[in-house]
C-alpha positions in Angstrom: -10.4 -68.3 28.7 -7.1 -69.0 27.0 -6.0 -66.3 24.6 -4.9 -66.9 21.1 -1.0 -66.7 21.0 0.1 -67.2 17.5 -0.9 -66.4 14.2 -4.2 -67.5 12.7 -6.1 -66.9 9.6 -9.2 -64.6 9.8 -12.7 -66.7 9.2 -15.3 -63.8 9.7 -17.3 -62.3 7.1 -15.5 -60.8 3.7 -17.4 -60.0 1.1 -16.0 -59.2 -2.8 -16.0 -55.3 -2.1 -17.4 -54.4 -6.2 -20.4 -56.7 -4.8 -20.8 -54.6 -1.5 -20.3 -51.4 -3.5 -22.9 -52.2 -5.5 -25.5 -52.2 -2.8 -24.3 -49.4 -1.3 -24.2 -47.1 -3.9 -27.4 -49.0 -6.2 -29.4 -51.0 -3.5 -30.0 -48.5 -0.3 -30.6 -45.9 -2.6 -33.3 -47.4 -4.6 -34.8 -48.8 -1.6 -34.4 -45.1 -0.2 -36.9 -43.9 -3.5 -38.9 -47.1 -3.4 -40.3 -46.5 0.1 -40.4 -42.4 -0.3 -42.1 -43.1 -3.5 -44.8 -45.9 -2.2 -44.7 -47.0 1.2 -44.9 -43.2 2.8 -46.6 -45.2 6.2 -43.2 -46.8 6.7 -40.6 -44.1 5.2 -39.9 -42.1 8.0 -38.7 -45.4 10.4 -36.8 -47.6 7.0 -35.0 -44.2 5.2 -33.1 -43.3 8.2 -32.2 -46.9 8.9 -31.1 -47.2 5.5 -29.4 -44.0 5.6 -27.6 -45.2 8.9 -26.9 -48.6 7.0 -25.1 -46.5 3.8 -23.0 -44.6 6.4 -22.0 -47.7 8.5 -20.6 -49.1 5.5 -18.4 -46.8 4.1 -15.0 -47.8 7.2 -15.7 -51.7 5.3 -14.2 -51.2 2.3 -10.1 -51.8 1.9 -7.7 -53.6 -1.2 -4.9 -55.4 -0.3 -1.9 -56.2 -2.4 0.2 -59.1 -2.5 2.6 -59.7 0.7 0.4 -57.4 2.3 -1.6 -58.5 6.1 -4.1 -56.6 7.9 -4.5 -58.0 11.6 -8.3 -57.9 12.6 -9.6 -56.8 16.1 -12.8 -56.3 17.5 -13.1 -54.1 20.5 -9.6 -55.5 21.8 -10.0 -59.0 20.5 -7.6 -59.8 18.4 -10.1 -62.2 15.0 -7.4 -63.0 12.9 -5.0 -62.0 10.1 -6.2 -61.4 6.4 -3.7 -62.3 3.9 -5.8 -62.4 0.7 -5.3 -60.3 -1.8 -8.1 -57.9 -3.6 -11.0 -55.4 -2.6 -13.0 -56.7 0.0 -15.3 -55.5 2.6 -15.7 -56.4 6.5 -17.6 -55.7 9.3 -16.8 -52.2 10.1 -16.5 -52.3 13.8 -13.2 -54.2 13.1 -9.9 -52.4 13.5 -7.7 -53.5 10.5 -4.2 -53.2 11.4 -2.2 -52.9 7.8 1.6 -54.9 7.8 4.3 -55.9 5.1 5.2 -59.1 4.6 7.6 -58.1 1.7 11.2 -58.5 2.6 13.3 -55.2 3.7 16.8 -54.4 4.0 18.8 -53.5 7.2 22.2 -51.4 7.2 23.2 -51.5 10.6 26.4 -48.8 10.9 29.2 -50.1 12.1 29.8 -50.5 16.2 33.0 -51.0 18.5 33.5 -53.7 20.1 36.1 -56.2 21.6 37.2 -59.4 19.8 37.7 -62.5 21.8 41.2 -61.0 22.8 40.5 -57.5 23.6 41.5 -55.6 20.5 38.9 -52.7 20.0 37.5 -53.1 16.4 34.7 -51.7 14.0 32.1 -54.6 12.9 28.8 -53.8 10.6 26.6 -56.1 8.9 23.1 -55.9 6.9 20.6 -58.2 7.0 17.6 -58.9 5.2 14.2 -59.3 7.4 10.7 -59.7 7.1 7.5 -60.6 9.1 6.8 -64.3 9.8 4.2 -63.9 12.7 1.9 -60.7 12.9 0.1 -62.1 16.3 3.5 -62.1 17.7 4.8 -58.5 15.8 1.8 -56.8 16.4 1.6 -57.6 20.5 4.3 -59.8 21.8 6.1 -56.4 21.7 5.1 -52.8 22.1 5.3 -51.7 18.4 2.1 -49.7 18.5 4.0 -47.4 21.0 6.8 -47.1 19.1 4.6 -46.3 15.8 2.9 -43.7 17.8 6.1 -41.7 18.9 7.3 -42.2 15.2 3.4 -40.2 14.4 3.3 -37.7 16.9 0.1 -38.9 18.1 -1.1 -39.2 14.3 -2.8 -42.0 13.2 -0.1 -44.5 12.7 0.8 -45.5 9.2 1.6 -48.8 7.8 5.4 -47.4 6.9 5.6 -46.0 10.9 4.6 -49.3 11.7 7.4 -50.6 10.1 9.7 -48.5 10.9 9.1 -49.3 14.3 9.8 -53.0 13.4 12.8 -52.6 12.6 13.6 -50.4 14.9 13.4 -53.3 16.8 15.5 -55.3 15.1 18.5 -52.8 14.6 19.1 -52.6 18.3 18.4 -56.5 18.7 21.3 -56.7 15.8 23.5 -54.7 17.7 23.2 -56.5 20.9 23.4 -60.0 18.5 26.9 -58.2 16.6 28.5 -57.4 19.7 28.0 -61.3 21.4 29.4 -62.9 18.1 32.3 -60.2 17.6 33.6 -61.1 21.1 33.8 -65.0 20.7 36.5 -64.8 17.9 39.8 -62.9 17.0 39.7 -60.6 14.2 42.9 -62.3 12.9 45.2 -65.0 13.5 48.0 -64.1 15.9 50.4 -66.5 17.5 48.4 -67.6 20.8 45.6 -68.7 18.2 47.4 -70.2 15.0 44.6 -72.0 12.7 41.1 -71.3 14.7 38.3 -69.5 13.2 38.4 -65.8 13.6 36.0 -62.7 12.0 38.4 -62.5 8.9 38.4 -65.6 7.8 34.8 -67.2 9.1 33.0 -66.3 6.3 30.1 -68.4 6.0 30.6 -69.8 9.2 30.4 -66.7 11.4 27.5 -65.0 9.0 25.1 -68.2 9.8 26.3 -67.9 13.8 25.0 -64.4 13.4 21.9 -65.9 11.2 21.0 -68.0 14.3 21.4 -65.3 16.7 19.5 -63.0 15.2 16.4 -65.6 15.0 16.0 -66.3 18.2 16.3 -63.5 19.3 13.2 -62.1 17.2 11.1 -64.9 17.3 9.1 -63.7 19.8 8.5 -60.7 18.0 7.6 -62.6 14.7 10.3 -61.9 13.1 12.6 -64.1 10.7 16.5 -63.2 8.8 16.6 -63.8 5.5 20.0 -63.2 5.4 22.9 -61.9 7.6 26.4 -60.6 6.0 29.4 -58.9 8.0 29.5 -55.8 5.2 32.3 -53.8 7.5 35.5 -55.2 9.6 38.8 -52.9 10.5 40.3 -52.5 13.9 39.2 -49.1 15.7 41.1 -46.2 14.7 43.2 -45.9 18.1 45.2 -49.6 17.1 45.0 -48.8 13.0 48.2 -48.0 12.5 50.5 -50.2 15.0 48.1 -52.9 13.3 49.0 -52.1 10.2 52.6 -52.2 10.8 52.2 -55.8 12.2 50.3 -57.0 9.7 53.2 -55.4 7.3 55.7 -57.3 9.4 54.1 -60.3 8.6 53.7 -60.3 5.7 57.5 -59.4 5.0 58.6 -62.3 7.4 56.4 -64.1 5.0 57.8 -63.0 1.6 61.8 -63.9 3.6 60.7 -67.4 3.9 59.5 -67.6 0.5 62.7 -65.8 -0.8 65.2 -68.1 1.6 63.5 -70.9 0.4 63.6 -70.3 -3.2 67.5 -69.3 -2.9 68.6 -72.7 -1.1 66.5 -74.8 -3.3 68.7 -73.1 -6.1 72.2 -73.4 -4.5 71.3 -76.7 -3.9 70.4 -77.4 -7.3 73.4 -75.2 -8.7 75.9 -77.3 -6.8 74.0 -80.9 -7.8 74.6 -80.0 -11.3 78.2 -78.8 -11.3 78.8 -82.3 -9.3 77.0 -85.0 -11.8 78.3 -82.9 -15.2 81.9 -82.8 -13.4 82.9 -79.3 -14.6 84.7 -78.4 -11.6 86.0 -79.8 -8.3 84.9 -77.9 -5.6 86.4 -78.5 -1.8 84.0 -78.1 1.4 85.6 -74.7 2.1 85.0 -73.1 -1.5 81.5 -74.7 -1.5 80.6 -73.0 1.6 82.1 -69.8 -0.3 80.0 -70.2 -2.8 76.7 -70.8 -1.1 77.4 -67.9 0.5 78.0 -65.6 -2.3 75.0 -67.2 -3.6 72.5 -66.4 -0.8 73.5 -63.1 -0.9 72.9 -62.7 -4.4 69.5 -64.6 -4.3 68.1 -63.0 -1.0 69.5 -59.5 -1.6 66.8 -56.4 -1.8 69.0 -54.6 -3.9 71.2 -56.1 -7.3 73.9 -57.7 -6.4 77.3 -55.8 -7.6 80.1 -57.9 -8.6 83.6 -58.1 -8.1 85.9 -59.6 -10.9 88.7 -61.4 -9.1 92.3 -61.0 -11.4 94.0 -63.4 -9.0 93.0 -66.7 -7.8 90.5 -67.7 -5.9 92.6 -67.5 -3.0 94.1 -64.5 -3.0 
């Protein structure tokens, strides 16, 4: 026989658990008095059945809250998953697994790795999870193991559960950061001018890591909310001579900005002195005075003049 393999909904008995209380705690007892008290012939065979009954009943009883899921088994057999929300009572030969469907938060610490042209640099992200399958959480993968080293042989708690889940995904996030990291630069340098690198992918490299990160916990039953890149610097070792470079750049940057400013205006300064005619200016003292000019205009420091008394020749 083919074994269930995905999640389905549990269709065995569930009663309303006020309604099962109620016999319990009213029903088998007054039963219990009414044969003590009349049927005496019968009493010593019915009490303890009834007594037995009372006690059998008591592992039934659980209350679920919303987003909550308790997986059903029976003697290894996996029944279904109950999802509804409320007190209810079950047969109580079933083992009733307790998980969270509520979403949960993932802060995975920052990890070195190599961008796509060998620069050692740190990369962290968090991600949002949650349960989408509890067939597949509960035994595509060995999380009741991993709950059990979490409780010291204890009997294992919905929150070690858990814990164990995500466990799970942290290290499949690592494995999931480092593949992505190494396909791009962190920054644009001159053998990759204009492609997509970890700085400036944004939405683009997050949903890479979205995609990832999904199929790679699928068969575990797991689905990403959401997946940000919340750290990005280069490992400590290339820092500073990064630093500098980037600082170079930027500087070579400001230079063009400046240079072109200044010749726009010496261009502009010698267009007007032309079309208002104020002065007649040869090649030789126009090259003069662009010069002068673009020394002023792309100087660090103010400029200090120098009052000619002669001519401008001498």
């Amino acid at each position: 026989m083919r074994m269930k393999t995905n999640e389905m909904k549990y269709e065995g008995l569930a009663l309303n658990g006020f309604l099962a209380l109620f016999f319990q705690v009213v029903v088998i007892p007054f039963l219990v008095i009414f044969f003590l008290a009349t049927v005496k012939v019968l009493a010593w065979l019915v009490v303890p059945l009834l007594f037995t009954l009372f006690v059998l009943m008591v592992p039934g009883y659980f209350s679920q809250e919303p987003n909550e899921a308790r997986v059903m088994i029976f003697f290894g057999k996996y029944k279904g998953t109950f999802c509804q929300t409320g007190f209810y009572w079950v047969n109580p030969f079933l083992t009733k697994k307790k998980l969270s469907l509520r979403a949960r938060n993932l802060d995975v610490e920052p990890i070195k790795v190599n961008d796509k042209i060998g620069n050692p640099i740190l990369i962290g992200l968090v991600l949002v999870w949650k349960l989408k399958d509890t067939y597949k959480a509960m035994f595509e993968i060995d999380a009741q193991t991993m709950a059990d080293g979490r409780g010291a042989g204890l009997a294992v708690s919905v929150a070690s559960r858990m814990n164990a889940f995500e466990d799970f995904v942290r290290v499949q996030s690592d494995a999931a950061l480092r593949q992505v990291a190494g396909q791009y630069a962190y920054d644009d340098n001159e053998h990759d001018t204009g492609g997509l690198t970890l700085r400036s992918g944004g939405e683009e490299i997050n949903e890479q890591l979205e995609r990832q990160l999904n199929e790679r916990l699928a068969m575990a039953g797991m689905e990403i909310v959401e997946a940000r890149i919340n750290y990005l610097a280069y490992a400590p070792e290339i820092a500073a001579v990064m630093l500098r470079r980037q600082q170079a750049t930027a500087i070579i940057s400001a230079r063009e900005k400046i240079v072109e400013g200044a010749v726009s205006m010496v261009k502009m300064a010698l267009d007007k002195l032309r079309e208002d005619d104020i002065v007649e200016l040869d090649e030789e003292k126009k090259a003069a005075m662009v010069s002068n000019l673009l020394v002023v205009l792309c100087a660090d420091e103010p400029a200090q003049p120098v009052v000619n008394s002669g001519t401008l020749n001498h």
